[in-house]
Biopython code that builds the backbone (N, CA, C, O; Angstrom):
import numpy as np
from Bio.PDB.StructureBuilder import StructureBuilder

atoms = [
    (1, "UNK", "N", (28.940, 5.244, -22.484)),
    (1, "UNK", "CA", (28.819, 5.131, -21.055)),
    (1, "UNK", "C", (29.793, 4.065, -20.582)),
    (1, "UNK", "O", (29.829, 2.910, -21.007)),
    (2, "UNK", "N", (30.621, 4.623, -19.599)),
    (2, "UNK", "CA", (31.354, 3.625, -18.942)),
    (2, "UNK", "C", (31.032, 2.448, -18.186)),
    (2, "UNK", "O", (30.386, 2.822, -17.206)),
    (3, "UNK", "N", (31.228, 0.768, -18.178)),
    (3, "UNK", "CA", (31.024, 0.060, -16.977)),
    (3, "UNK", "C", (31.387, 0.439, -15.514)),
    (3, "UNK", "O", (30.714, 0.251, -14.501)),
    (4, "UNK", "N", (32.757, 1.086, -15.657)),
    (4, "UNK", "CA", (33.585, 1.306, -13.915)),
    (4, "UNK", "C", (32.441, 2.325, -13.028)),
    (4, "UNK", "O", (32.007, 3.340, -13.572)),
    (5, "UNK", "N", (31.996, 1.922, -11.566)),
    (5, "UNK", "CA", (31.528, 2.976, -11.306)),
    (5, "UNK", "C", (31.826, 3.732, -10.963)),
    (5, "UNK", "O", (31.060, 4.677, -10.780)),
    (6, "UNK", "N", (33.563, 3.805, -10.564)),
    (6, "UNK", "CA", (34.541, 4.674, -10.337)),
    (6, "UNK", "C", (36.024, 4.872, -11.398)),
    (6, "UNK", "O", (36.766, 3.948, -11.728)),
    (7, "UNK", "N", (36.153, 6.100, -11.728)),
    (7, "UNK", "CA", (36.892, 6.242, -12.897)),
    (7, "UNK", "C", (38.314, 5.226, -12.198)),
    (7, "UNK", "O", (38.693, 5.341, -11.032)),
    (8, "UNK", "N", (38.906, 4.302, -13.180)),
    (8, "UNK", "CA", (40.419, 3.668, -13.090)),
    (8, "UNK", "C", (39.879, 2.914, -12.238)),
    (8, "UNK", "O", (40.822, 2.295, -11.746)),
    (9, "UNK", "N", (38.483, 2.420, -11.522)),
    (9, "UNK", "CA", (38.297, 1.452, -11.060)),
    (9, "UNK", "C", (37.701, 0.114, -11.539)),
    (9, "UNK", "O", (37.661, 0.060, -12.768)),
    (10, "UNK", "N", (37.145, -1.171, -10.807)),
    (10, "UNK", "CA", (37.262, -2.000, -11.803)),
    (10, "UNK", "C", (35.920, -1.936, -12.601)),
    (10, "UNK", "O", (35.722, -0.778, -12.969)),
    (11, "UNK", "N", (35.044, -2.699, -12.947)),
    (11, "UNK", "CA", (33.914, -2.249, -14.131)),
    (11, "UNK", "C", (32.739, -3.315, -13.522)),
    (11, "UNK", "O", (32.717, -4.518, -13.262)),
    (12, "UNK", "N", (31.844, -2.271, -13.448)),
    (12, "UNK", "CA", (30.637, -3.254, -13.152)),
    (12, "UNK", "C", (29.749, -3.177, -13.773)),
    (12, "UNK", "O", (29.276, -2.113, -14.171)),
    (13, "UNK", "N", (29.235, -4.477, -14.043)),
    (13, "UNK", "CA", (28.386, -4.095, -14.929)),
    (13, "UNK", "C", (26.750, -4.170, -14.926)),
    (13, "UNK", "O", (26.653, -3.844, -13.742)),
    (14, "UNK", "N", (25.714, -4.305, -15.236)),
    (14, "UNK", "CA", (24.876, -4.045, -15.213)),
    (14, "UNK", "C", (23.891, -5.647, -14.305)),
    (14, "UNK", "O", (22.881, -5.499, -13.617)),
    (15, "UNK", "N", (24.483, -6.839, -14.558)),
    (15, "UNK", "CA", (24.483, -7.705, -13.934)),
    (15, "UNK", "C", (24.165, -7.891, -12.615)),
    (15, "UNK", "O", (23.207, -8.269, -11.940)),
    (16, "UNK", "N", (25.889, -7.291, -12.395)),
    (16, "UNK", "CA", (26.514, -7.456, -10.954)),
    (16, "UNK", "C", (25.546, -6.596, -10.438)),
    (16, "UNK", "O", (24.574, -7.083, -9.860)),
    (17, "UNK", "N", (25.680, -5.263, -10.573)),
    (17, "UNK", "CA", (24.667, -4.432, -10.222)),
    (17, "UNK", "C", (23.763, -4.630, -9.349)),
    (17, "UNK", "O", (23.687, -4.158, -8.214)),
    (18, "UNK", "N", (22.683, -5.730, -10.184)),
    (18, "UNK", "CA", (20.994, -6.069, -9.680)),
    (18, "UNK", "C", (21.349, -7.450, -9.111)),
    (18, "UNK", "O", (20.369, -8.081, -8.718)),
    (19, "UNK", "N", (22.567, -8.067, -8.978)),
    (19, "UNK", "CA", (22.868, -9.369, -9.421)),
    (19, "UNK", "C", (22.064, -9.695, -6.947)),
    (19, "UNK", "O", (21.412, -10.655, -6.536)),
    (20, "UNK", "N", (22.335, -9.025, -6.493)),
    (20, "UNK", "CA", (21.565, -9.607, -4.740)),
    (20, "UNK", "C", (20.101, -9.026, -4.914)),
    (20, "UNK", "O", (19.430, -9.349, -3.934)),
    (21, "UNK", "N", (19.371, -8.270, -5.839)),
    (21, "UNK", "CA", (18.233, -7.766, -5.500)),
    (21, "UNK", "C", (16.943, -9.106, -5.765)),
    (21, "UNK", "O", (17.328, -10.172, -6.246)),
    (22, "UNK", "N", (15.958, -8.980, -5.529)),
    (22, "UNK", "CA", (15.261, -10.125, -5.839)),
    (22, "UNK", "C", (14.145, -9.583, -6.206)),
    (22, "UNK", "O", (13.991, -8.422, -6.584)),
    (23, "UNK", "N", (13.216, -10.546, -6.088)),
    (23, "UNK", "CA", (11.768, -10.154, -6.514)),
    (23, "UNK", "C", (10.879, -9.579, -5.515)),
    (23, "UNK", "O", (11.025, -10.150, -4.434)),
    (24, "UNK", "N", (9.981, -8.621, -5.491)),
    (24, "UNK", "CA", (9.602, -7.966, -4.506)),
    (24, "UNK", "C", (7.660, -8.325, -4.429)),
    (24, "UNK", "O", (6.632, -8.027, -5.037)),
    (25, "UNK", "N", (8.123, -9.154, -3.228)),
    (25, "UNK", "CA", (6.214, -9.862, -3.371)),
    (25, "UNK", "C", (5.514, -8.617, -3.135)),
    (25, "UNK", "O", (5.912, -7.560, -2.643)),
    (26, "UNK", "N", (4.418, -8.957, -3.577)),
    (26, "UNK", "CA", (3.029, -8.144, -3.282)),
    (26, "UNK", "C", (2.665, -8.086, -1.922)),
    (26, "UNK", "O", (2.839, -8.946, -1.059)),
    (27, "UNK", "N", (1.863, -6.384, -1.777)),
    (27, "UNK", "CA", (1.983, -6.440, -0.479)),
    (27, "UNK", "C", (0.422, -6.847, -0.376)),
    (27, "UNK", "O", (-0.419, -6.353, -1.128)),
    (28, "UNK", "N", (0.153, -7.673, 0.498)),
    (28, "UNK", "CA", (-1.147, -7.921, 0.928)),
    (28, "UNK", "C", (-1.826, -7.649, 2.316)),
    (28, "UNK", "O", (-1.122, -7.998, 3.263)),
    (29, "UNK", "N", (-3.037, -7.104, 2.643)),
    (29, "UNK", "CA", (-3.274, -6.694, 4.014)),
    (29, "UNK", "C", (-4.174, -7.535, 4.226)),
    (29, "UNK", "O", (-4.606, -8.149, 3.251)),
    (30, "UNK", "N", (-4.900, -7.900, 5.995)),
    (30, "UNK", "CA", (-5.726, -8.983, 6.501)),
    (30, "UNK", "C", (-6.830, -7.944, 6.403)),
    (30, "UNK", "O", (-6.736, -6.732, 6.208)),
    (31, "UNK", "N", (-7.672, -8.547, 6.546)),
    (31, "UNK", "CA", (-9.284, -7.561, 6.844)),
    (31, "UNK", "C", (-10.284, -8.349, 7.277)),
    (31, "UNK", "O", (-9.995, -9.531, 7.468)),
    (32, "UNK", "N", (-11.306, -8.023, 7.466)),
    (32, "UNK", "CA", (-12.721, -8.594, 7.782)),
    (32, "UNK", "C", (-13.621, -8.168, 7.402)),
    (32, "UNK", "O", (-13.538, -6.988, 7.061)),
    (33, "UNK", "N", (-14.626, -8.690, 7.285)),
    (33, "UNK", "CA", (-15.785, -8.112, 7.149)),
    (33, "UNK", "C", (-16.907, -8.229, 8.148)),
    (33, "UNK", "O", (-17.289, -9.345, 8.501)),
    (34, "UNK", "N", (-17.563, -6.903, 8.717)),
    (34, "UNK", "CA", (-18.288, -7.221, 10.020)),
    (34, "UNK", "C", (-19.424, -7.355, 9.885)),
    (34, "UNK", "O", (-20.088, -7.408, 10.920)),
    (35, "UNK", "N", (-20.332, -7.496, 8.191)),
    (35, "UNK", "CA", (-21.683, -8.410, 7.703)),
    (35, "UNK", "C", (-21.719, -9.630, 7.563)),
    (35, "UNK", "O", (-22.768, -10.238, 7.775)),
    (36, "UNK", "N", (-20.452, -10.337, 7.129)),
    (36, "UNK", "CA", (-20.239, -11.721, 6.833)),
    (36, "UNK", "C", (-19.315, -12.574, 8.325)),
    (36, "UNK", "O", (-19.572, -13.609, 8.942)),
    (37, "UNK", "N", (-18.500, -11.828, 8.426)),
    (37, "UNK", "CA", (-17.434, -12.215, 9.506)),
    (37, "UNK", "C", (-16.639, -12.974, 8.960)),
    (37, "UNK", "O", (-15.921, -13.675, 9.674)),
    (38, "UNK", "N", (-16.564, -13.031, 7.848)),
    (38, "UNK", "CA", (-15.362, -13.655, 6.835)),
    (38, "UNK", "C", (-13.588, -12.588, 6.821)),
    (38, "UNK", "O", (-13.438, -11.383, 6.619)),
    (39, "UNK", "N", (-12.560, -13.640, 7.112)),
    (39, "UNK", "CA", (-11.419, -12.871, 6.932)),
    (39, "UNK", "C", (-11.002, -12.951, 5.519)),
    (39, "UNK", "O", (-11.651, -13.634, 4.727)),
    (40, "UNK", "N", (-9.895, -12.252, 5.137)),
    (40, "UNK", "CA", (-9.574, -12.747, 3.492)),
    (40, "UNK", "C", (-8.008, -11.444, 4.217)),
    (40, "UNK", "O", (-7.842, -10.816, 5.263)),
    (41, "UNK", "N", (-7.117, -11.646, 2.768)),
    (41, "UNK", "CA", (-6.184, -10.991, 2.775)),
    (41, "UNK", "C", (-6.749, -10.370, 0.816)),
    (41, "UNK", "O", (-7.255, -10.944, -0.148)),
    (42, "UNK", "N", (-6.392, -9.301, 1.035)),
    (42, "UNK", "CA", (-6.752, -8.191, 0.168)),
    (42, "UNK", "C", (-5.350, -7.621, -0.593)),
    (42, "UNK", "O", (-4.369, -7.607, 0.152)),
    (43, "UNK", "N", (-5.132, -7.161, -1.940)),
    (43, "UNK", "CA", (-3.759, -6.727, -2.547)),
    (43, "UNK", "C", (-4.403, -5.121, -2.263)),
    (43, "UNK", "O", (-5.525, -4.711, -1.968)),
    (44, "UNK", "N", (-3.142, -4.489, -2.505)),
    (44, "UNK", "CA", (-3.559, -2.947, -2.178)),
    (44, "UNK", "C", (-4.218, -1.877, -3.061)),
    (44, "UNK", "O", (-4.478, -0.697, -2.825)),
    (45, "UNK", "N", (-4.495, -2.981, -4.630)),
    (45, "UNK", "CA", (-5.849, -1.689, -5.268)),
    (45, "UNK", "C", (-6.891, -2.442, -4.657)),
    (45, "UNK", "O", (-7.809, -1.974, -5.330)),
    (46, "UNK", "N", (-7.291, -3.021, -4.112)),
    (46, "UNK", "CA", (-8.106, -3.689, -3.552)),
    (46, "UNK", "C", (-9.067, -2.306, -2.381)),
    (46, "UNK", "O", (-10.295, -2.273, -2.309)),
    (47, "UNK", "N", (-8.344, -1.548, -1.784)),
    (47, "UNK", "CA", (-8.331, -0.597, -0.849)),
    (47, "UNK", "C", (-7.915, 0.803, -1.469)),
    (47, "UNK", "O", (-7.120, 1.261, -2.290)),
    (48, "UNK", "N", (-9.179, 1.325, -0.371)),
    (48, "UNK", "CA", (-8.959, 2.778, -0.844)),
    (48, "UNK", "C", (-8.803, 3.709, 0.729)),
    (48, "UNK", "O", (-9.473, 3.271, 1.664)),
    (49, "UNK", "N", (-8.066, 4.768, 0.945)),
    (49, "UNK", "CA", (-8.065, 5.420, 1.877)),
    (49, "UNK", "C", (-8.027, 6.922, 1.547)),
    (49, "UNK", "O", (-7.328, 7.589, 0.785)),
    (50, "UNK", "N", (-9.239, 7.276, 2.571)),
    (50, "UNK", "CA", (-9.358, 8.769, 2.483)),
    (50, "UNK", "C", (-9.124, 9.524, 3.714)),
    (50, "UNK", "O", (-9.790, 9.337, 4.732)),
    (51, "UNK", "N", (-8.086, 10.460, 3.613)),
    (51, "UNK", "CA", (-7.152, 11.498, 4.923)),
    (51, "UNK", "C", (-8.522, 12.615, 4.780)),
    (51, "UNK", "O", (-8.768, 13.340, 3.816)),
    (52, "UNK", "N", (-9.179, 12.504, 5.869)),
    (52, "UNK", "CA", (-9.620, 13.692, 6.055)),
    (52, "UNK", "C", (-9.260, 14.858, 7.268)),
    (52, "UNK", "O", (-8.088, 14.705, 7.615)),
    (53, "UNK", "N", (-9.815, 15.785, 7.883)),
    (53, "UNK", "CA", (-9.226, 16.616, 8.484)),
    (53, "UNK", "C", (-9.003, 15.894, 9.878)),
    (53, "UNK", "O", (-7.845, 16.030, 10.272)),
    (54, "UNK", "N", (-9.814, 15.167, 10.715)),
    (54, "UNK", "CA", (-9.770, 14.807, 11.505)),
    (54, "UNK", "C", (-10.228, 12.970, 11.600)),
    (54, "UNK", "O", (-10.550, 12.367, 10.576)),
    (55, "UNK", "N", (-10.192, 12.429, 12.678)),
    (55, "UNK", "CA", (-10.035, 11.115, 12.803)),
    (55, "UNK", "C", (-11.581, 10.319, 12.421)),
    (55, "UNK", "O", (-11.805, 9.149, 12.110)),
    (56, "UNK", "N", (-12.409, 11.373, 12.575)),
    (56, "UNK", "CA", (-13.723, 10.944, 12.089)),
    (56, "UNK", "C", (-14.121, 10.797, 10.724)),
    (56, "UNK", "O", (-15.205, 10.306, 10.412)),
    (57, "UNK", "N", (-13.241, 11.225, 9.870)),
    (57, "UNK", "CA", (-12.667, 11.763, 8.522)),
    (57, "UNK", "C", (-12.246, 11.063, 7.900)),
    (57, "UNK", "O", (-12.587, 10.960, 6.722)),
    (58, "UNK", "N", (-11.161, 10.162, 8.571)),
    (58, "UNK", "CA", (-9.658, 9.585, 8.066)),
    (58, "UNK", "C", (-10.673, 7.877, 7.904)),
    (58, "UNK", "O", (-11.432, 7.465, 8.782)),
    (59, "UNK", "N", (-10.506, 7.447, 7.107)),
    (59, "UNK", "CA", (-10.942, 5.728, 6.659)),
    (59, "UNK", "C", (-10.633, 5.000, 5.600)),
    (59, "UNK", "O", (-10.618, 5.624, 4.539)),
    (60, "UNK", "N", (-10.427, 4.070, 5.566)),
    (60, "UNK", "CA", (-10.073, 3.329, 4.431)),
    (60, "UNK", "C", (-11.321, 2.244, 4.274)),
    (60, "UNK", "O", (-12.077, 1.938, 5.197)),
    (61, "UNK", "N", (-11.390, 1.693, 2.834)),
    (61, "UNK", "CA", (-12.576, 0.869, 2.652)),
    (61, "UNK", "C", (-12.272, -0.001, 1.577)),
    (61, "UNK", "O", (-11.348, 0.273, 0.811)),
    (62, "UNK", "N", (-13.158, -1.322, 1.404)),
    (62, "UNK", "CA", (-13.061, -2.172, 0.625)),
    (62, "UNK", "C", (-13.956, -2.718, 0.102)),
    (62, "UNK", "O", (-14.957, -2.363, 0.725)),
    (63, "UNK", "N", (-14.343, -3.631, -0.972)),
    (63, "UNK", "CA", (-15.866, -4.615, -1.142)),
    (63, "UNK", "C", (-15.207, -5.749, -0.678)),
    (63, "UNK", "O", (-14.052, -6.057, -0.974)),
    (64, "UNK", "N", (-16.237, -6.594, 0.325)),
    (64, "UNK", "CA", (-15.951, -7.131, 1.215)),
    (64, "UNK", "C", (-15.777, -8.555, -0.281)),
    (64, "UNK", "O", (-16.709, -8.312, -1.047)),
    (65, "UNK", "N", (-15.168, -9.479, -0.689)),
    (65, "UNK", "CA", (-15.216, -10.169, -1.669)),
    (65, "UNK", "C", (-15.182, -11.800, -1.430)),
    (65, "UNK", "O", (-14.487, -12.713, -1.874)),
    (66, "UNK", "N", (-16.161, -11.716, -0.605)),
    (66, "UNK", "CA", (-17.290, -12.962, -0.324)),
    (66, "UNK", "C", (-18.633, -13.157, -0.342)),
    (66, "UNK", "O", (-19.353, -14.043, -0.802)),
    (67, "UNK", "N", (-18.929, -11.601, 0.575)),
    (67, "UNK", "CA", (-20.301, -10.821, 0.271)),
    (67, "UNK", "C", (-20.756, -9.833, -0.324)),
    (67, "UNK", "O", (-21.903, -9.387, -0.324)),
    (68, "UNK", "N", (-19.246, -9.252, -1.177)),
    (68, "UNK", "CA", (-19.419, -7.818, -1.696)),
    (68, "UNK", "C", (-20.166, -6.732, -1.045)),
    (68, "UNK", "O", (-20.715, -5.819, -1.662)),
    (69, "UNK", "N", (-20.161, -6.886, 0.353)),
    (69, "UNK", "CA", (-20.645, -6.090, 0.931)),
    (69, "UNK", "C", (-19.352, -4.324, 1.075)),
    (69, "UNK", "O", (-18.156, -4.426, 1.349)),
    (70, "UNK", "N", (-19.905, -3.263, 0.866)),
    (70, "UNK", "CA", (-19.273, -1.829, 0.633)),
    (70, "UNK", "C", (-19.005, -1.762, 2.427)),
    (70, "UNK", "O", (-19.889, -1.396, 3.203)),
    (71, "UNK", "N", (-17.234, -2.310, 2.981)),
    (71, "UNK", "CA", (-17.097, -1.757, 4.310)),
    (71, "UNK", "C", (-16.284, -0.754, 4.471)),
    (71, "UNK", "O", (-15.643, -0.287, 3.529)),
    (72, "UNK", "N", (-16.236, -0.446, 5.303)),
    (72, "UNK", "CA", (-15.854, 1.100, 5.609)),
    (72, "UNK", "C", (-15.443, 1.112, 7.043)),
    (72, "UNK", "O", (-16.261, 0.924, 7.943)),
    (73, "UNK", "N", (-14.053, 1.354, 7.276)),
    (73, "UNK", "CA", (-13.229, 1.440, 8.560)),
    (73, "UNK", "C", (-12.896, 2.527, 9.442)),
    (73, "UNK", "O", (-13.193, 3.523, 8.784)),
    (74, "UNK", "N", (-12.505, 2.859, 10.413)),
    (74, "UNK", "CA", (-11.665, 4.504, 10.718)),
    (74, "UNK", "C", (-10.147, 3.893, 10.205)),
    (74, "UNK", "O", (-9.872, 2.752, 9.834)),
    (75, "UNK", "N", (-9.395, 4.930, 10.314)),
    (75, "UNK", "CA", (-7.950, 4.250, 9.925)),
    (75, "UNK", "C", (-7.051, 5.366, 11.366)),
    (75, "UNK", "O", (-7.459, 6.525, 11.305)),
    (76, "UNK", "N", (-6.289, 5.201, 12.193)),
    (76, "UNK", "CA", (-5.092, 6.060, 12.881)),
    (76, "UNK", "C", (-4.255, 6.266, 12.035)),
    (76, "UNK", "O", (-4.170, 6.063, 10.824)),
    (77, "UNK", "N", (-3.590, 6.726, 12.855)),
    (77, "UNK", "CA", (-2.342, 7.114, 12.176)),
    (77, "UNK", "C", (-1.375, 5.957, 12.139)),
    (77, "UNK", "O", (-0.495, 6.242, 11.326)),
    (78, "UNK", "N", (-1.235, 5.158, 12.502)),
    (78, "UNK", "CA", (-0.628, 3.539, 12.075)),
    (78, "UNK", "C", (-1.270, 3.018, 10.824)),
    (78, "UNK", "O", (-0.562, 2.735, 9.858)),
    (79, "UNK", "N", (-2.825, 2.850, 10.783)),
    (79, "UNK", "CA", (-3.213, 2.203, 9.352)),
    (79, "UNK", "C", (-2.822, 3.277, 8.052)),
    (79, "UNK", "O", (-2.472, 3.157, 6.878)),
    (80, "UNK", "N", (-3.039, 4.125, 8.780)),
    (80, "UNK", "CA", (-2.697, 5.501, 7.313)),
    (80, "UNK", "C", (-1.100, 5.256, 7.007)),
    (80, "UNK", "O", (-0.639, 5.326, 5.868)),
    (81, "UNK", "N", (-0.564, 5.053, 7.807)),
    (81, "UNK", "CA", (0.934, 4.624, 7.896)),
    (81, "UNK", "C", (1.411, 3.381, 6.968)),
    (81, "UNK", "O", (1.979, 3.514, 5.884)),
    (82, "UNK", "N", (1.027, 1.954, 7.684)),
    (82, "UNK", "CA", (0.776, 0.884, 6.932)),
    (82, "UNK", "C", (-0.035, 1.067, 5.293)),
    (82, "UNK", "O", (0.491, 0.733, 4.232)),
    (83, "UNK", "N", (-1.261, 1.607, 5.426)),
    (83, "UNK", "CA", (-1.404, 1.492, 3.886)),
    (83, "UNK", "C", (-1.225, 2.430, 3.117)),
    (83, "UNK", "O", (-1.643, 2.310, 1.966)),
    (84, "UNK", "N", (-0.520, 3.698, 3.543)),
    (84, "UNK", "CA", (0.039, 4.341, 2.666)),
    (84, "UNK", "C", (1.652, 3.619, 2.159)),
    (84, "UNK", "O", (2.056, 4.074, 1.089)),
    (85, "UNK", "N", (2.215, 2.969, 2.573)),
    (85, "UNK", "CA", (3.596, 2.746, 2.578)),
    (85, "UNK", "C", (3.786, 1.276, 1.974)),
    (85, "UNK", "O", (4.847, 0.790, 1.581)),
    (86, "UNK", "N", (2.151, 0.500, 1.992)),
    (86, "UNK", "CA", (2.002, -0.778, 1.116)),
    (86, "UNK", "C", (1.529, -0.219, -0.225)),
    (86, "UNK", "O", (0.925, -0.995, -0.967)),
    (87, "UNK", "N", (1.723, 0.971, -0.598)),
    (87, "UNK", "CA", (1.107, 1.306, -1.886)),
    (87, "UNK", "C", (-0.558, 1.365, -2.473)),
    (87, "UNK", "O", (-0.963, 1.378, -3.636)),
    (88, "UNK", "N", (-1.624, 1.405, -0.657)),
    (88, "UNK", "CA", (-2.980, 1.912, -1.278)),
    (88, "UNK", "C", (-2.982, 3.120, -1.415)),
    (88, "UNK", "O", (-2.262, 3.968, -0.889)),
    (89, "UNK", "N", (-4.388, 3.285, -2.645)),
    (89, "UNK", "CA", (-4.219, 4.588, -3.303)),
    (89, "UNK", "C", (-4.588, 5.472, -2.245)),
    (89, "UNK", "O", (-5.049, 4.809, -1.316)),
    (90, "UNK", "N", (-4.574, 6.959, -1.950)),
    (90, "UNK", "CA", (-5.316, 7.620, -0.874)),
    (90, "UNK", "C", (-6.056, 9.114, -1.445)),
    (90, "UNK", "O", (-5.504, 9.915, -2.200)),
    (91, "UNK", "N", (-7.095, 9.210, -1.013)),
    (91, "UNK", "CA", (-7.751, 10.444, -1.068)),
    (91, "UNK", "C", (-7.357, 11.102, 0.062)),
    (91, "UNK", "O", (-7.081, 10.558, 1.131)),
    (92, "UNK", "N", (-7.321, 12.643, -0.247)),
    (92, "UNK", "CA", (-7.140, 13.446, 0.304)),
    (92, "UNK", "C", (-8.269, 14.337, 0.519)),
    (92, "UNK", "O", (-8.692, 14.938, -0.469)),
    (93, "UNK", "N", (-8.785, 14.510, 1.561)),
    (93, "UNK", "CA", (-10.599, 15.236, 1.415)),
    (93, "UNK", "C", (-10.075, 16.783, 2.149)),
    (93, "UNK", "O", (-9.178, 16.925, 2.981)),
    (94, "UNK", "N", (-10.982, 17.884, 1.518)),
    (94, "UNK", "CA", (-10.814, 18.721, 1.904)),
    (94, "UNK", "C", (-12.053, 19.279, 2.670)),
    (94, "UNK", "O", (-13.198, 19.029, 2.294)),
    (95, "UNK", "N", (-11.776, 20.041, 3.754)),
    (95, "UNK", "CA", (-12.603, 20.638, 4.304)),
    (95, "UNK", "C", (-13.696, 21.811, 3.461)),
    (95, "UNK", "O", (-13.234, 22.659, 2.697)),
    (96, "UNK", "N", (-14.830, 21.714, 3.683)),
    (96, "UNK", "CA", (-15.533, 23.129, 2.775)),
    (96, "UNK", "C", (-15.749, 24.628, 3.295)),
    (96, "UNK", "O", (-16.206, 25.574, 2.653)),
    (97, "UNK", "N", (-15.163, 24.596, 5.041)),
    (97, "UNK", "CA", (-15.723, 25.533, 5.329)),
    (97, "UNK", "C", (-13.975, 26.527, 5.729)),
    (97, "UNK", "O", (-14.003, 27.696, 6.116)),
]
sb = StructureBuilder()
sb.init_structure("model")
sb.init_model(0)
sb.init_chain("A")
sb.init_seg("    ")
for serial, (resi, resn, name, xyz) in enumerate(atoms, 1):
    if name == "N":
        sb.init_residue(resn, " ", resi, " ")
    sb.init_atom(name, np.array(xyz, "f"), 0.0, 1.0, " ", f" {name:<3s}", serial, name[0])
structure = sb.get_structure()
């Protein structure tokens, strides 16, 4: 395998390459909890989101991890946006009928 990334051009190498990229922080989201009223910032297995057919459907959820209380949100189409694109996992629910 050649260094040049263009043939007769000059050679780069694997270095140079990565040599401006950096380290890529974790994405973290704010939340609340509306048993405790405690805020916290959460990493994204932390959260789970499920697309269902309609907006009554669509939610994402967490254990609240002060009170471990099981909360449960609606999500729009902005949070489905945001935490699909911070890397939470998502369910996809299907309709039965």
């Amino acid at each position: 395998m050649s260094e040049s990334a263009v043939p007769g051009g000059r050679g780069m190498t694997v270095a140079s390459a990565f040599a401006g990229m950096r380290n890529v922080a974790p994405v973290v989201f704010r939340a609340g909890c509306p048993d405790c009223r405690e805020r916290f910032e959460l990493a994204a297995s932390a959260l789970r989101l499920a697309i269902g057919a309609s907006s009554r459907t669509t939610f994402y959820s967490f254990t609240c991890p002060v009170c471990g209380a099981a909360v449960r949100k609606p999500a729009g189409e902005r949070i489905v946006e945001l935490l699909t694109g911070g890397g939470v996992r998502t369910l996809r629910l299907h309709s039965t009928v």
